[in-house]
C-alpha positions as CSV (number, residue, x, y, z in Angstrom):
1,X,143.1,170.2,96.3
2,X,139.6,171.7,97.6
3,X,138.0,169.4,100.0
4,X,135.4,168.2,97.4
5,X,138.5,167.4,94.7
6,X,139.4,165.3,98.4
7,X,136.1,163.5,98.9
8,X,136.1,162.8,94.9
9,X,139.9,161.2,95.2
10,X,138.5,159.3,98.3
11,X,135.4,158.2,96.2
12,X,137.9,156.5,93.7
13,X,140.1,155.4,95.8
14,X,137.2,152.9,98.0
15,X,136.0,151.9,94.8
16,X,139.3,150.8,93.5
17,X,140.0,149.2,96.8
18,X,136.3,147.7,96.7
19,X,136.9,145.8,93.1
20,X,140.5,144.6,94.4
21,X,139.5,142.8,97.3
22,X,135.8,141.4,95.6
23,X,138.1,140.1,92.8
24,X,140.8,138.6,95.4
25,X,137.9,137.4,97.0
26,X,136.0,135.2,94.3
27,X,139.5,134.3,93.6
28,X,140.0,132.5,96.7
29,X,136.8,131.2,97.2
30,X,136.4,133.8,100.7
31,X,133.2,135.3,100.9
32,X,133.6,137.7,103.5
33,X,136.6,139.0,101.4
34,X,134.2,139.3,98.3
35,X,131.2,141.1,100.9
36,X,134.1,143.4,102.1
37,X,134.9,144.5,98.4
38,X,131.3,145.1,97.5
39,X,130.6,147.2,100.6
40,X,133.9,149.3,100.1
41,X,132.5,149.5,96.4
42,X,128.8,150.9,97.2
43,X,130.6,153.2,100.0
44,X,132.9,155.2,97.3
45,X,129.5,155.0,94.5
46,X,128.3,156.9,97.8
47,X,130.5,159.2,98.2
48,X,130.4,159.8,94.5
49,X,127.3,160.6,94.3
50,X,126.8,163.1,97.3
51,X,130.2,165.3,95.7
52,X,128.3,165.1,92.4
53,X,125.0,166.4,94.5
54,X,126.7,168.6,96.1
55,X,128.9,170.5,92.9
56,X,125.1,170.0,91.3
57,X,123.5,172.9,94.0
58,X,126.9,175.0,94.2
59,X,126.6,175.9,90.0
């Protein structure tokens, strides 16, 4: 896997982690729990959208 195909599996892979935890979160009733998800959510759309810059300039 070329390091963008890493930074795209990363990408996924916070975002995935992101909606986990904000769902366990609201679940529970923990707030920091739900904040933690979100931010591990808007880190991966992030990430996302730099590789997506990035393979935008390299074509």
């Amino acid at each position: 896997m070329t390091v963008s195909g890493d930074q795209k599996a990363k990408a996924k892979t916070e975002q995935a982690k992101g909606k986990m935890k904000e769902i366990a979160g609201r679940a529970v009733g923990n707030e920091r729990l739900t904040a933690e998800g979100r931010t591990e959510q808007v880190k991966g759309d992030a990430r996302k959208a730099k590789e997506k810059l990035k393979d935008t300039f390299k074509h």
